[in-house]
C-alpha positions in Angstrom: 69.5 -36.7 51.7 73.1 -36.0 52.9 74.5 -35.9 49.4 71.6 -33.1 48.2 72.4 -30.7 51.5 76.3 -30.9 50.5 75.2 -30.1 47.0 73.0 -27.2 47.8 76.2 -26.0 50.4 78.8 -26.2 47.6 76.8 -24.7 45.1 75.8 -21.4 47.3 79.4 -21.4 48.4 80.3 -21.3 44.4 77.8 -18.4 43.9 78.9 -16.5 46.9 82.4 -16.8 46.2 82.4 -16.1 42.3 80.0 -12.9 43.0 82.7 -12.1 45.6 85.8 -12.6 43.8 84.6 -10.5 40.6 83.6 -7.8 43.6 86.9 -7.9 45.0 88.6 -8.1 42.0 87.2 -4.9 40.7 88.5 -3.1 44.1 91.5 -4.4 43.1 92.1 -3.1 39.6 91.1 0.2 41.4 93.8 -0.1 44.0 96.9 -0.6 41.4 95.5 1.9 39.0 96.4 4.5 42.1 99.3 2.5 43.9 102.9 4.5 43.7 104.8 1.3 44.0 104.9 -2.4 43.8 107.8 -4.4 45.5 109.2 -7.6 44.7 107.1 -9.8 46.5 103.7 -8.0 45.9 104.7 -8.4 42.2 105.3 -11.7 42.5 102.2 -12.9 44.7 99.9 -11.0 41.5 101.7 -12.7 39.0 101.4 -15.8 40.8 97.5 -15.0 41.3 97.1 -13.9 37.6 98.5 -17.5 36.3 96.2 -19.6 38.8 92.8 -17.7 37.8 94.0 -18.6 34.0 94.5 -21.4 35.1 91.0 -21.9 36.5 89.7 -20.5 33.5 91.1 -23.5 32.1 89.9 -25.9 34.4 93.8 -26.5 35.1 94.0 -25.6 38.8 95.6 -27.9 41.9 94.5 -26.7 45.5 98.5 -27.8 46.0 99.8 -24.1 44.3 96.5 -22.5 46.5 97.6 -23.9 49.5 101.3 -22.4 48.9 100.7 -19.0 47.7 97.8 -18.8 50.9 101.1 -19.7 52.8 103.4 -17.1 51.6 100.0 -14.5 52.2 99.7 -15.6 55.5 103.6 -15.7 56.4 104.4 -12.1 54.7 101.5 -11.1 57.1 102.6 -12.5 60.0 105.9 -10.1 59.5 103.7 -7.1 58.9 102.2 -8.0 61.9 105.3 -8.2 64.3 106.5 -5.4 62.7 102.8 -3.5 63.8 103.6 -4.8 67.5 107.3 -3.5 67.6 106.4 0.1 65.9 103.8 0.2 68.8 106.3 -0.3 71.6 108.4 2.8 70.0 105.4 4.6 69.4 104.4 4.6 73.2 108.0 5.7 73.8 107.8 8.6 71.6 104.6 9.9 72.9 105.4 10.0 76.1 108.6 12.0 75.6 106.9 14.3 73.0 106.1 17.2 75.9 109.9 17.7 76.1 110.3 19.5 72.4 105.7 20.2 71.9 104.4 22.7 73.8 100.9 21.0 74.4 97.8 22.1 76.8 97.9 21.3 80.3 95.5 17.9 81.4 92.2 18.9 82.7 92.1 16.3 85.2 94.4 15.2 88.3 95.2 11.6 89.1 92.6 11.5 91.5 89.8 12.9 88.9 90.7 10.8 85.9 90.8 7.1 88.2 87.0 8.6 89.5 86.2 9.4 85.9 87.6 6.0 84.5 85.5 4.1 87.6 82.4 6.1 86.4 82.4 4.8 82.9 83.1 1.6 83.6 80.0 0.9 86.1 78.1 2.8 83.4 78.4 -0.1 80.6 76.4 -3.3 80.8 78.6 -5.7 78.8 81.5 -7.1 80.8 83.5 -7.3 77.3 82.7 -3.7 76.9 84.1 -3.3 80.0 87.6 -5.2 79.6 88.4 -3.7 76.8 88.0 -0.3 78.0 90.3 -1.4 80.9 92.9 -2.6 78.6 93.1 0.4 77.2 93.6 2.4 80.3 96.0 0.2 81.4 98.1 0.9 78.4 97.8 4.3 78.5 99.1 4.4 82.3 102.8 4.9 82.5 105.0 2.2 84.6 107.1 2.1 87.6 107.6 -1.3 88.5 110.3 -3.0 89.8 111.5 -6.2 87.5 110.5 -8.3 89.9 107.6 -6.5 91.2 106.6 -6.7 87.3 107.5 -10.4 86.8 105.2 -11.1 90.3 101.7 -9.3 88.6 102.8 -11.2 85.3 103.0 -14.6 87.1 99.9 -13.9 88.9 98.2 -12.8 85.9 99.1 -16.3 84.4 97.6 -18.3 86.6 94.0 -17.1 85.1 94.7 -19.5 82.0 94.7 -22.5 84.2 92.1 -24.9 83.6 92.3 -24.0 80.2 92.6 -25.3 76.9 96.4 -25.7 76.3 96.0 -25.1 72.3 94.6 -21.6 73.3 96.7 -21.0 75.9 99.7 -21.7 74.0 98.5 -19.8 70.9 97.7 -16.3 73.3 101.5 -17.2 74.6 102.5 -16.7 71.0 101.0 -13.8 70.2 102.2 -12.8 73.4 105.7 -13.2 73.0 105.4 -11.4 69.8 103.8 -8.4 71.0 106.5 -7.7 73.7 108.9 -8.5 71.2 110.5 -11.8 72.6 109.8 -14.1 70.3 109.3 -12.5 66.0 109.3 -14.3 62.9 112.9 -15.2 61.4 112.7 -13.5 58.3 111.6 -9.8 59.2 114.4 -9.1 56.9 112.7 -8.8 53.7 110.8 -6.1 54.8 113.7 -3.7 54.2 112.4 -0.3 54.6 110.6 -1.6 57.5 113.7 -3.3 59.0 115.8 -0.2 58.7 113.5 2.0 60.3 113.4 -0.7 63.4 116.7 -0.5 63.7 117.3 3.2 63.9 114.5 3.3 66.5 115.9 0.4 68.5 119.4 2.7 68.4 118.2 5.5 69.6 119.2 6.9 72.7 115.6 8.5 73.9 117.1 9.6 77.7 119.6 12.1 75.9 117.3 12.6 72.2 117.0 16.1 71.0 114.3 18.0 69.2 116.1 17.3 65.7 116.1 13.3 66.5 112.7 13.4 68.3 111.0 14.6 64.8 113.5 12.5 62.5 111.9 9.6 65.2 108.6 10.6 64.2 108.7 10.9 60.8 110.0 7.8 60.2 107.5 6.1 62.6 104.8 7.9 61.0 106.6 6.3 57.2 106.3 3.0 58.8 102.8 3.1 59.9 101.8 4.1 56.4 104.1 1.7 55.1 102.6 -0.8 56.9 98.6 0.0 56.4 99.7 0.0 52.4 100.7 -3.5 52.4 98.6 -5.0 55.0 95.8 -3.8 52.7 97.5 -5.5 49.9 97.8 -8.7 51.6 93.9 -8.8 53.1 93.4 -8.0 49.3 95.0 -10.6 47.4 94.5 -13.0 50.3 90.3 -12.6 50.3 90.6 -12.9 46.6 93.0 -16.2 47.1 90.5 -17.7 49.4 87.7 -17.4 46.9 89.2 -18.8 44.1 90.3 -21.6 46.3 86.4 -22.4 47.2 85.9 -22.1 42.8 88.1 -25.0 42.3 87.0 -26.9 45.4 83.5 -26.4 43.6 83.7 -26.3 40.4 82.6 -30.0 39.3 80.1 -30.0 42.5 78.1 -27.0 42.1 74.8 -26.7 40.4 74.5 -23.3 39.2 72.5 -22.0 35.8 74.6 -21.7 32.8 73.2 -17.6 32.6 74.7 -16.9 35.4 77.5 -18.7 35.3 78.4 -17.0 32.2 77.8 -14.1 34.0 80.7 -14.5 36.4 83.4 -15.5 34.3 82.5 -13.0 31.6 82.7 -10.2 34.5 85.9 -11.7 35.9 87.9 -12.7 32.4 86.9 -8.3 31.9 88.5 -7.4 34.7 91.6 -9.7 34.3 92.3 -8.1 30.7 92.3 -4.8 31.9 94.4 -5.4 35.5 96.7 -7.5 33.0 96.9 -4.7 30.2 96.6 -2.1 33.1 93.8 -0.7 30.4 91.3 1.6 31.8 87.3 0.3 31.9 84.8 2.9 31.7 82.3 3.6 34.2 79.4 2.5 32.2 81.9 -1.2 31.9 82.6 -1.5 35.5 78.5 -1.1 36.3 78.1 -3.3 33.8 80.0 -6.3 35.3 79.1 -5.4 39.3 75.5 -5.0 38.3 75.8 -9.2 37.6 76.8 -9.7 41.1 73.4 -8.2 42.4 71.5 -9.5 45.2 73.8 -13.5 44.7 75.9 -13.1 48.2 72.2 -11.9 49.9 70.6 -14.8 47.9 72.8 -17.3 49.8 74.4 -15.9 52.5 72.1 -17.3 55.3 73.3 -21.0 53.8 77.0 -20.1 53.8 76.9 -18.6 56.7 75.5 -21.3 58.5 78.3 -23.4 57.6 78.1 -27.3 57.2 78.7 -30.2 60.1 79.6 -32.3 57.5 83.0 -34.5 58.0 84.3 -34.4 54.6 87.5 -32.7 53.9 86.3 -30.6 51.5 83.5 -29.8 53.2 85.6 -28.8 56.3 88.2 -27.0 53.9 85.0 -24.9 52.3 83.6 -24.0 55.9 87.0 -22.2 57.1 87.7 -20.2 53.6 84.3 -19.0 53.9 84.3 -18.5 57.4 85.3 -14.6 57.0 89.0 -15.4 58.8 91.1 -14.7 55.8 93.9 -15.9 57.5 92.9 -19.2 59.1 95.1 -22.5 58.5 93.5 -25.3 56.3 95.5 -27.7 58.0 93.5 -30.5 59.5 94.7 -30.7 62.9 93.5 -33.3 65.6 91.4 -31.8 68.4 93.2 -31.3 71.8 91.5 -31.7 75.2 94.2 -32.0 77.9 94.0 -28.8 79.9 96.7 -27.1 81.5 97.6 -27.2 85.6 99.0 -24.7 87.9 102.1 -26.1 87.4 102.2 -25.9 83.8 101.0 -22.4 83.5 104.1 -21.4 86.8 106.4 -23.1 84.6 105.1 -21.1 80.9 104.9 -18.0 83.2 108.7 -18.7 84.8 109.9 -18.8 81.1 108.6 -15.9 79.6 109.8 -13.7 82.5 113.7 -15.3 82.0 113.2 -14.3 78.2 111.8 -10.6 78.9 114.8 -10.3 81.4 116.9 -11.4 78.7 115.2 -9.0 76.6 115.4 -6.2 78.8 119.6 -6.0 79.3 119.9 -4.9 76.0 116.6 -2.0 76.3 116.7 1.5 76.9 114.4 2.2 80.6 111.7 3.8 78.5 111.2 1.0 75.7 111.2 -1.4 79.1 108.6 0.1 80.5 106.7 0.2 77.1 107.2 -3.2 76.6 106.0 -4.0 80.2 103.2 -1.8 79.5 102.0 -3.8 76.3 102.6 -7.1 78.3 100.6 -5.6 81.6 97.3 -4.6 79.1 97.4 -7.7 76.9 96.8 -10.5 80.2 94.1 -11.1 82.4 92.9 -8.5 84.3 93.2 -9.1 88.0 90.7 -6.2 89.5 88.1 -7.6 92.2 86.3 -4.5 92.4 86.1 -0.8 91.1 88.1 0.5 94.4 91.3 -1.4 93.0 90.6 0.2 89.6 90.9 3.8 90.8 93.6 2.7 93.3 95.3 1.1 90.2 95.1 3.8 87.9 95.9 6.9 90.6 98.9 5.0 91.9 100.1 4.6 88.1 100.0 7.8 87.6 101.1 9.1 91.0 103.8 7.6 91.1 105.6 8.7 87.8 107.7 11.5 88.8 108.3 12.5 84.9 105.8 15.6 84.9 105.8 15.6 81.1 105.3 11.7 80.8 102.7 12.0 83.7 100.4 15.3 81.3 100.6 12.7 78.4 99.0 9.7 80.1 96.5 12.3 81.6 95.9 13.7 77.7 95.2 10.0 76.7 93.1 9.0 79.5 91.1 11.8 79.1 90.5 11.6 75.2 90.2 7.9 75.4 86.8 8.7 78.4 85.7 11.4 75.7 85.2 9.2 72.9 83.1 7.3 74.8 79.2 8.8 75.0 78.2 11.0 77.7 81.4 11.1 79.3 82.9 14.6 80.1 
């Protein structure tokens, strides 16, 4: 009985993830027919892909060169990722001295007015989720006037909301912490030239004393490495969806039980597409239906089965579960599970160290990138709030209490835009 549910499993994984890959794959041959550029290790992560589909083709494949290239995927995107948090701590920067060279129309609110207004929309949702995130978002919008150790004091008291815990999660949002207020980042952000030097020139710049020349040469090249970085982040969700469903082919291929029509159907539609990404040969219109009709109505026909997942304890089975899970990007590593919980004391000590590496940090900032960074750190931990009077008192102090007029208008300008996006607000 167990053996027949597996079967059934792996075989509507195999027809989800073949009608998927040739899907993909088409958006793909799309996506380099109108791409400027390739760089070295794009063109090497295709060429790589390219040999292990022939390679499937031939019944040839080892989930060993799978599990590497998913590495390198996941690795490059962890880079594009730091670089994503860092380009957002200058970008912060940049808008909020953007009123000394932009003439821009004066806030409609006052301090007082927009905390009401933020207050109001908040008691107006239902979801608590809904809720934190909108907070978040304010909170990273207000500007900051803290004291270091008025700031390491609401950090440290923030932290103590992780105890009781898991200490696998905790540990894992203290990475991604670290890496969003740019303590701790990957050691090869190197390779990402273009990306490096623009870092650099931004992390140069003297922003107290910055003119109107250097404020727009800042901008355009923030604004280069934002679409920089949406180009290849798209690459790497790309290749890496495509990666993942190959992966669950040759996981399934001697397992499934699918009909030899419709098998044929597949790799006919994906060997078509690999001839003409290979050739760079353009398929007509009439082709390309052609080969996506055959992937009608397969990922509807067996979606509710893969979706479900499996409780089975096989490797493979386990293996099959995460690469279908929809988290491109999740480790296939078998890892054991981890109860212990983490104490007060754990979570002082955690909370003790990341405040001695932001101080560290903060010697060699500029007062503006500071206070961006302790404004990304400030918006990305618990919130603290008991009540809606210490969100208005919050958010009018914040803003009250930056004496930078043109810094002040901005936060106003993003506060208000931010409560007029949401419905019925303003």
């Amino acid at each position: 009985m167990e053996d027949r549910k597996n079967k059934r499993y792996m075989t509507a994984v195999y027809r989800y993830a073949f009608s998927r890959l040739v899907l993909h794959y088409g958006l793909y041959y799309e996506y380099i027919k109108s791409r400027l550029a390739v760089s070295e290790e794009e063109e090497y992560v295709e060429k790589e892909f390219d040999r292990l589909l022939t390679r499937f083709f031939m019944s040839d494949n080892t989930v060993e060169d799978l599990d590497r290239l998913r590495r390198q995927i996941i690795d490059r995107t962890e880079v594009l990722t730091a670089y994503l948090d860092c380009f957002q701590i200058y970008e912060y920067v940049l808008n909020r001295i953007e009123r000394r060279f932009v003439k821009m129309k004066e806030p409609v609110y006052t301090p007082e007015e927009i905390a009401g207004k933020v207050v109001n929309v908040l008691e107006g949702m239902e979801q608590a989720a809904e809720r934190n995130r909108l907070l978040r978002t304010i909170i990273s919008h207000l500007p900051v006037r803290l004291t270091r150790q008025k700031f390491y004091s609401m950090v440290t008291e923030r932290f103590t909301a992780y105890t009781g815990l898991n200490r696998e999660s905790v540990e894992n949002l203290l990475y991604m912490l670290k890496a969003a207020a740019m303590v701790s980042l990957p050691d090869n952000m190197e390779q990402e030239k273009e990306l490096h030097q623009i870092l650099e020139y931004l992390k140069s710049t003297d922003y107290r004393t910055l003119d109107k020349d250097g404020f727009d040469r800042c901008r355009e090249m923030a604004s280069t490495a934002s679409a920089t970085l949406t180009d290849k982040t798209e690459f790497c969700v790309m290749i890496q969806e495509m990666v993942n469903e190959l992966y669950i082919l040759v996981l399934t291929e001697d397992k499934k039980l699918v009909e030899a029509g419709e098998e044929s159907v597949f790799r006919t539609g994906l060997q078509r597409l690999q001839t003409a990404v290979k050739a760079v040969k353009d398929i007509s219109e009439e082709e390309m239906k052609e080969i996506l009709a055959g992937m009608e109505g397969v990922q509807e026909s067996v979606e509710d089965v893969v979706m479900s997942g499996n409780s089975g304890t096989d490797q493979v089975l386990r293996k099959l579960d995460k690469l279908a899970s929809g988290s491109i990007f999740m480790s296939l590593e078998e890892k054991e599970a981890q109860d212990e919980t983490v104490d007060r004391d754990w979570i002082e000590h955690q909370a003790a160290t990341f405040c001695q590496e932001l101080d560290g940090l903060f010697v060699g900032l500029p007062k503006p990138v500071t206070r961006s960074v302790m404004a990304k750190v400030l918006s990305s931990l618990p919130l603290m709030f008991q009540n809606s009077a210490e969100v208005h008192e919050y958010v009018r102090a914040s803003l009250e209490s930056c004496t930078d007029l043109s810094e002040r208008e901005t936060c106003l300008e993003l506060l208000e835009q931010e409560l007029m996006d949401i419905d019925d607000v303003v």
